[in-house]
Structures are given as C-alpha cells and as structure tokens.
N, CA, C and O atoms as CSV, one atom per row, in Angstrom:
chain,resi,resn,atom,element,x,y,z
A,1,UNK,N,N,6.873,116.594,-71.656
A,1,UNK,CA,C,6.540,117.680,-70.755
A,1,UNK,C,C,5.582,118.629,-71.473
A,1,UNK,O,O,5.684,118.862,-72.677
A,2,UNK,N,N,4.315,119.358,-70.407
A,2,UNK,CA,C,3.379,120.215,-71.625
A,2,UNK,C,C,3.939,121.437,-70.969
A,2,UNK,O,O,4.391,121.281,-69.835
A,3,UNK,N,N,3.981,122.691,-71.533
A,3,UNK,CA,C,3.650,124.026,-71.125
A,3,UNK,C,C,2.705,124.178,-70.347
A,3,UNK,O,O,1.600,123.636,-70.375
A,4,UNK,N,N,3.358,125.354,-69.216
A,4,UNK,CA,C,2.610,125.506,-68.350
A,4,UNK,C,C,1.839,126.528,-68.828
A,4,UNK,O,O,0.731,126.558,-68.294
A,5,UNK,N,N,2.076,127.550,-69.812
A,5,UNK,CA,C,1.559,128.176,-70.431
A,5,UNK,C,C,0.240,128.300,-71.249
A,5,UNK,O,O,-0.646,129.130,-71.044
A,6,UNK,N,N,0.257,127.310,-72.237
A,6,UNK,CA,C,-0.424,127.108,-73.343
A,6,UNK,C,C,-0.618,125.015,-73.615
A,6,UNK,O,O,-0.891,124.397,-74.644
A,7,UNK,N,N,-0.320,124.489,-72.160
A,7,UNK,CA,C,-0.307,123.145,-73.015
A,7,UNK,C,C,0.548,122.186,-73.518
A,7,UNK,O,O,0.799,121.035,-73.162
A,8,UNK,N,N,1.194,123.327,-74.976
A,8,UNK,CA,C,1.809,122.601,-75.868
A,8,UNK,C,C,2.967,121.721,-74.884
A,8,UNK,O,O,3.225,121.643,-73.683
A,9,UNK,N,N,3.689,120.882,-76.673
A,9,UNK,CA,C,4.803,120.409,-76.509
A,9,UNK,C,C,6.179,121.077,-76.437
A,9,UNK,O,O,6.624,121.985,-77.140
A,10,UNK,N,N,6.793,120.364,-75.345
A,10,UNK,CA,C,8.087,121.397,-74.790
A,10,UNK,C,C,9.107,121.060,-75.382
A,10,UNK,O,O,8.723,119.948,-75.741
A,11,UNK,N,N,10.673,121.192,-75.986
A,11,UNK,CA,C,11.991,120.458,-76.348
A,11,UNK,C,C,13.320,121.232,-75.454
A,11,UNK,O,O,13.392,122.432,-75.192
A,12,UNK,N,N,14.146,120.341,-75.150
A,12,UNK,CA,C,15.583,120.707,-74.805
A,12,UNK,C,C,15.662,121.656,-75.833
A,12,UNK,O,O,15.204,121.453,-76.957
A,13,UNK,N,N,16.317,122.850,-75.431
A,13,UNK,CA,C,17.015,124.028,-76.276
A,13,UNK,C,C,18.617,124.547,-75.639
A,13,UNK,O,O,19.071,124.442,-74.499
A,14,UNK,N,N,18.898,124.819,-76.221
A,14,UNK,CA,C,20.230,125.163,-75.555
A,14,UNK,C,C,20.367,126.692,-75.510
A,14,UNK,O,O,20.180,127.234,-76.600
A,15,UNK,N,N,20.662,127.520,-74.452
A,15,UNK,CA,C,20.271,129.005,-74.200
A,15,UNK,C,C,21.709,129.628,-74.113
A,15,UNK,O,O,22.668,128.877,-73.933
A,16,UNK,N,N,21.870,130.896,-74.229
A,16,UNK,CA,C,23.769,131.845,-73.974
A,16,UNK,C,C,23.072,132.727,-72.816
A,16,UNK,O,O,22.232,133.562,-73.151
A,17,UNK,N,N,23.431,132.543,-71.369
A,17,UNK,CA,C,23.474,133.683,-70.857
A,17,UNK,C,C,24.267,134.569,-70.503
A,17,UNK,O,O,25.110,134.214,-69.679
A,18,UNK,N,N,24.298,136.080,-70.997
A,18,UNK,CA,C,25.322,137.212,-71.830
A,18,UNK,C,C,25.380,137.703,-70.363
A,18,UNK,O,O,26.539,138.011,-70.087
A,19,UNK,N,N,24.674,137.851,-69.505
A,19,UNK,CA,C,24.785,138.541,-68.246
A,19,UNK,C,C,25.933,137.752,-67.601
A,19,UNK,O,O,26.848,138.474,-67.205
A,20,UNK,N,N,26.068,136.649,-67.438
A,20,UNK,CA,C,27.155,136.062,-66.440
A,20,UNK,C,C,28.592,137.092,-66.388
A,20,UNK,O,O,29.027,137.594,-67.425
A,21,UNK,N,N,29.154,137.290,-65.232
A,21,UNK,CA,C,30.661,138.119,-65.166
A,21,UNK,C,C,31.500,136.871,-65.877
A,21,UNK,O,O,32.420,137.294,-66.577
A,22,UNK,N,N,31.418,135.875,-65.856
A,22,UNK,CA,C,32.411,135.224,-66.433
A,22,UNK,C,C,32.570,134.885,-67.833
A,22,UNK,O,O,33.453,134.094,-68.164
A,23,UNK,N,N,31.900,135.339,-68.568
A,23,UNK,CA,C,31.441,135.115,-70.019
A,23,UNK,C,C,30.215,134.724,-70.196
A,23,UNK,O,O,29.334,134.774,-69.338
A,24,UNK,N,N,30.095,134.300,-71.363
A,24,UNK,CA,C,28.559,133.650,-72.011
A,24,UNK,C,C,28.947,132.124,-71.151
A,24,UNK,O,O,29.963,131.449,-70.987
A,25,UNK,N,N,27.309,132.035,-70.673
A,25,UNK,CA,C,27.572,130.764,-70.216
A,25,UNK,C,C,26.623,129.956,-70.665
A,25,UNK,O,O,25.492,130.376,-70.420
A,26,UNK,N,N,26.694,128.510,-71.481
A,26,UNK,CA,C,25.243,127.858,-72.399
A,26,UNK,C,C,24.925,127.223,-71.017
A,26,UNK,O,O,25.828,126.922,-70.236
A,27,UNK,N,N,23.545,127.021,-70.729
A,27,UNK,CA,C,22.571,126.480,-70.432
A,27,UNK,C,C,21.370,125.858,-71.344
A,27,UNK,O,O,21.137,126.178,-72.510
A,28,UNK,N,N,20.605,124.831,-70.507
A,28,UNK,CA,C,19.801,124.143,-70.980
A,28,UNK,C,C,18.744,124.090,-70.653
A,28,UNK,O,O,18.603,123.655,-69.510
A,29,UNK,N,N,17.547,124.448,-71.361
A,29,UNK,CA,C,15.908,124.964,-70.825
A,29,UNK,C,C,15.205,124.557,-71.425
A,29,UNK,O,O,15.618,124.456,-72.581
A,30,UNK,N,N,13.924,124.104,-71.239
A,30,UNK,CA,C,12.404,123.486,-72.276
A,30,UNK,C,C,12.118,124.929,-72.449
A,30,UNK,O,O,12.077,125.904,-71.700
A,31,UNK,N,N,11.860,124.617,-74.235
A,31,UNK,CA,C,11.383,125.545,-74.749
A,31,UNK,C,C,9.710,125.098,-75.601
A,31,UNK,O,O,9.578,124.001,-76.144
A,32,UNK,N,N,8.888,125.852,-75.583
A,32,UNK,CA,C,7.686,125.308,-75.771
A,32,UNK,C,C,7.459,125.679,-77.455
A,32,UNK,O,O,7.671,126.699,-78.110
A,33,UNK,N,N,6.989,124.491,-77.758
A,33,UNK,CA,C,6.956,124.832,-79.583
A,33,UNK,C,C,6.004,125.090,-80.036
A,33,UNK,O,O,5.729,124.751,-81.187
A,34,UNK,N,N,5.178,125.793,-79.249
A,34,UNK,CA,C,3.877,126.579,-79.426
A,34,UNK,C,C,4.033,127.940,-79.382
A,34,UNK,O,O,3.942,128.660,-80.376
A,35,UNK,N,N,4.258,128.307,-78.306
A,35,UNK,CA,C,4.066,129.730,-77.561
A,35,UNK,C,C,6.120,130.152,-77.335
A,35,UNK,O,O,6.552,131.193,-77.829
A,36,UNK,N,N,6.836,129.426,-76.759
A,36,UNK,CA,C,8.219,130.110,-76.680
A,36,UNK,C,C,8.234,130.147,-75.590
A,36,UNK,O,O,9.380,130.120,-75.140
A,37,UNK,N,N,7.080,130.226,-74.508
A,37,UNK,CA,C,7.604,129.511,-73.621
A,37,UNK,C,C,8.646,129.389,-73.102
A,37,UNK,O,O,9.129,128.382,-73.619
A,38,UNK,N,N,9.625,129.947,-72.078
A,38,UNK,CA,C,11.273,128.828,-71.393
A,38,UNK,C,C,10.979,129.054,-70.690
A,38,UNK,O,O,10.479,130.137,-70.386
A,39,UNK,N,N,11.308,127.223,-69.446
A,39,UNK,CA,C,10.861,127.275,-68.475
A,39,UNK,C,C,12.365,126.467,-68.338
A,39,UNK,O,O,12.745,125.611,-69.137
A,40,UNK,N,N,13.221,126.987,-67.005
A,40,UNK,CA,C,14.997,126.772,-66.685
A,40,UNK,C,C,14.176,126.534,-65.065
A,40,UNK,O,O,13.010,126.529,-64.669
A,41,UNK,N,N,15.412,126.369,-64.510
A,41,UNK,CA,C,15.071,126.201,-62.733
A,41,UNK,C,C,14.979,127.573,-62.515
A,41,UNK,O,O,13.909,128.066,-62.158
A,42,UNK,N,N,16.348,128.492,-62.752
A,42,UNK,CA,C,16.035,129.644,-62.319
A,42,UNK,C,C,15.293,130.665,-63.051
A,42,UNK,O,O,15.061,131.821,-62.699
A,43,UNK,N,N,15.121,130.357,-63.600
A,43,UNK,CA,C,13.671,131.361,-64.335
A,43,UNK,C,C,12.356,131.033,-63.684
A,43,UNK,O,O,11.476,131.884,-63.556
A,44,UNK,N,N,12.214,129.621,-63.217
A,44,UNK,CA,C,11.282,129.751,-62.407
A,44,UNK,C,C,11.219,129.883,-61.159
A,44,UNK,O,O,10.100,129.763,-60.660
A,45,UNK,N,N,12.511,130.202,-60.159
A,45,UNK,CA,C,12.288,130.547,-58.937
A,45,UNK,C,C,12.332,132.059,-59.068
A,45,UNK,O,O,11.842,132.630,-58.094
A,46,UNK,N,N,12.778,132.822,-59.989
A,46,UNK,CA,C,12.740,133.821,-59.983
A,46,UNK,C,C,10.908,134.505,-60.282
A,46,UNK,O,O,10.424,135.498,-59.739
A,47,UNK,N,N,10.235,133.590,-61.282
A,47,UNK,CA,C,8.716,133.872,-61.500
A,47,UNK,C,C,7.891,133.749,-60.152
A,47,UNK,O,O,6.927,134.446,-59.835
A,48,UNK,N,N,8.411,132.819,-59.493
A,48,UNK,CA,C,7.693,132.841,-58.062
A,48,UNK,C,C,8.141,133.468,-56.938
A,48,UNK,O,O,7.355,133.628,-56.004
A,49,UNK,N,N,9.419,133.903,-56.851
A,49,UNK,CA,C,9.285,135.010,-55.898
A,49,UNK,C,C,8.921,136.241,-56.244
A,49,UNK,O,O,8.959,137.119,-55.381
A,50,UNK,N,N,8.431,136.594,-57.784
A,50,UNK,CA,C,7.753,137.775,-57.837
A,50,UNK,C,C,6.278,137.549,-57.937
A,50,UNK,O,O,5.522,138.479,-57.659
A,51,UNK,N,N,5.736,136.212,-58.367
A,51,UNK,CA,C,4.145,136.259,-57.792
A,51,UNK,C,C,4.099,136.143,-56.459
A,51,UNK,O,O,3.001,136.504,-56.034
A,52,UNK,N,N,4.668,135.870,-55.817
A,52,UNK,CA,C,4.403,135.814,-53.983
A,52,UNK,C,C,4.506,137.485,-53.630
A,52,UNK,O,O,3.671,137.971,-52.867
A,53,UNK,N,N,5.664,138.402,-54.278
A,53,UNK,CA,C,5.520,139.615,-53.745
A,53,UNK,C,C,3.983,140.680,-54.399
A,53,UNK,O,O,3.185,141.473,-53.900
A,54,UNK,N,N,4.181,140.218,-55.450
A,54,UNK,CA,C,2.914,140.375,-56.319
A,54,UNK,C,C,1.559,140.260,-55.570
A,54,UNK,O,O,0.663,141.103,-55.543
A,55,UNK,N,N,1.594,138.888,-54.890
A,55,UNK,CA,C,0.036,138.573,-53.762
A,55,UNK,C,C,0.489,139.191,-52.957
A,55,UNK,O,O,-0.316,140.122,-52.951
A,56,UNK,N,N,1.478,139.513,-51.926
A,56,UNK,CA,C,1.611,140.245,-50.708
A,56,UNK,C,C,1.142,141.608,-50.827
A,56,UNK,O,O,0.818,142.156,-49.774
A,57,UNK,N,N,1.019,142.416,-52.160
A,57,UNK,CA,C,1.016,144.015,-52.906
A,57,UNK,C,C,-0.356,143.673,-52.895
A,57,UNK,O,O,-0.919,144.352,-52.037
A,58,UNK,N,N,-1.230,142.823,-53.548
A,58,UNK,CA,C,-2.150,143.046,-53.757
A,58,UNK,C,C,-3.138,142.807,-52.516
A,58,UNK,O,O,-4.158,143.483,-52.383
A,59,UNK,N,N,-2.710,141.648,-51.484
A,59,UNK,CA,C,-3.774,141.599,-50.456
A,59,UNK,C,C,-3.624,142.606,-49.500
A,59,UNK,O,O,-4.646,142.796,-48.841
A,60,UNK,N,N,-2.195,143.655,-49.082
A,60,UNK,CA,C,-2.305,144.539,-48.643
A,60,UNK,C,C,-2.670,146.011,-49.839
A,60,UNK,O,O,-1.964,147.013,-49.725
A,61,UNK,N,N,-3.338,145.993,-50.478
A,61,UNK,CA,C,-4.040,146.981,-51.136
A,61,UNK,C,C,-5.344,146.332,-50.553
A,61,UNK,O,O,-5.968,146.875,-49.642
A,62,UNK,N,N,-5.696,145.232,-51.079
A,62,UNK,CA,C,-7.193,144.909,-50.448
A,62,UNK,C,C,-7.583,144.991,-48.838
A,62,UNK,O,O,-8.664,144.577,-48.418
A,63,UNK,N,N,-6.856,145.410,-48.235
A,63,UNK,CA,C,-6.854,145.461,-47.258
A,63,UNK,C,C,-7.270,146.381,-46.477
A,63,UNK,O,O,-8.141,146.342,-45.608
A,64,UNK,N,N,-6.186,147.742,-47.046
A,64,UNK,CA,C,-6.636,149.303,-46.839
A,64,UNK,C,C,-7.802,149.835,-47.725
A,64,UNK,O,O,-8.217,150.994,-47.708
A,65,UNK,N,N,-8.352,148.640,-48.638
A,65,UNK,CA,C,-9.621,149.365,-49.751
A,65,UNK,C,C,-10.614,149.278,-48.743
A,65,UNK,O,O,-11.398,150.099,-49.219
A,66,UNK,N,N,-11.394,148.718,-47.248
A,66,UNK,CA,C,-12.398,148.418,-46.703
A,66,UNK,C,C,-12.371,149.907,-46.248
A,66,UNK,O,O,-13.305,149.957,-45.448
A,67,UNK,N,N,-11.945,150.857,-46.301
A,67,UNK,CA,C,-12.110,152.374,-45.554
A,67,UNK,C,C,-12.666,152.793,-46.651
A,67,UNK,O,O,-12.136,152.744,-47.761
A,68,UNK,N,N,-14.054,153.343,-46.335
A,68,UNK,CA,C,-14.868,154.533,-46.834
A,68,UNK,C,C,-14.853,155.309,-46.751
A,68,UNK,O,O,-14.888,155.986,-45.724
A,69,UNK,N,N,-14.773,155.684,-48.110
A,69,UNK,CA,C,-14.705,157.554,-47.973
A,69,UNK,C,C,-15.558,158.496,-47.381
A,69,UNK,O,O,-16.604,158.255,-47.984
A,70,UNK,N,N,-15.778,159.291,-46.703
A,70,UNK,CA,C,-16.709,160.113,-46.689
A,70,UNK,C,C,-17.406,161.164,-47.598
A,70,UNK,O,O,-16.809,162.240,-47.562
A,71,UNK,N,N,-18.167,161.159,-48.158
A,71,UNK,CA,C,-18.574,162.294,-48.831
A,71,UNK,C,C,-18.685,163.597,-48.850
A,71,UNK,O,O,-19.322,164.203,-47.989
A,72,UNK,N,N,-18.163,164.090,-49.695
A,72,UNK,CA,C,-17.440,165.526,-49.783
A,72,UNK,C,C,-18.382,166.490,-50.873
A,72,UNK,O,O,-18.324,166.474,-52.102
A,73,UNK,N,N,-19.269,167.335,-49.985
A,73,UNK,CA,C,-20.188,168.213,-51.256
A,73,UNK,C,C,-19.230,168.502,-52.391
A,73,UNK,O,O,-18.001,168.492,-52.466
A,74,UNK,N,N,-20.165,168.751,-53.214
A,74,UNK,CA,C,-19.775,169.443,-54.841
A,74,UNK,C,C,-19.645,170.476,-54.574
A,74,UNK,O,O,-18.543,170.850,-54.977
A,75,UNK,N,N,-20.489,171.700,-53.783
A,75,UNK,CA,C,-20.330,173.251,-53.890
A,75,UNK,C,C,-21.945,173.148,-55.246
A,75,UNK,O,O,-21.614,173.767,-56.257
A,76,UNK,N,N,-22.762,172.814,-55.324
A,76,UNK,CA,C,-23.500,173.434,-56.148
A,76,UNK,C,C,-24.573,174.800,-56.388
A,76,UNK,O,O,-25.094,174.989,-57.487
C-alpha cells in the first residue's frame, strides 16, 4: 500500500485509543514509514466529512464574493 500523503511505504501498526468510555481499546492502522502518516477506516471517514464541509464553506464564500463593493470617497 503507498501513502496517500507522500507516496511512501505503509506497515500494520498497532494503535491505543484512550478516548473510548470503555477503556483503551488497540486497533489496527497503516502507518506510513516516511511521513507518519495513519490512515484507519475511521480516521478516514472522519477526513472526508470535514473536506466535504470544508468545500460547502468555501463555495458558499465564493459565492457571496461576486457582489461589488461600491466605492466610498476618502474625504480628501
């Protein structure tokens, strides 16, 4: 498997996640032996529902940018 990151080569790592209510719970994630890299299932559905809200923020900014300002004297 390459990184989606950087390329490199990825390996099984074994991860503790401290957040679970039920204790530490190990999981298993490619970790990239380049960059560090971890790419899990839910680490990546979680990366893509924040680039989708991410494009929704940005094409409604591009959206309201087509209004021109009017120009407003200095007072000189």
């Amino acid at each position: 498997m390459r990184c989606p990151r950087c390329r490199g080569f990825m390996v099984v790592d074994h991860f503790t996640d401290m957040q679970s209510d039920s204790g530490p719970l190990w999981l298993r994630a490619w970790r990239c032996v380049n960059c560090g890299e971890v790419v899990e299932p839910g680490i990546t559905v979680l990366r893509r529902a924040q680039r989708s809200r991410l494009a929704r923020l940005v094409a409604r900014l591009k959206k309201g940018s087509s209004h021109v300002p009017e120009s407003v004297p200095l007072g000189v």
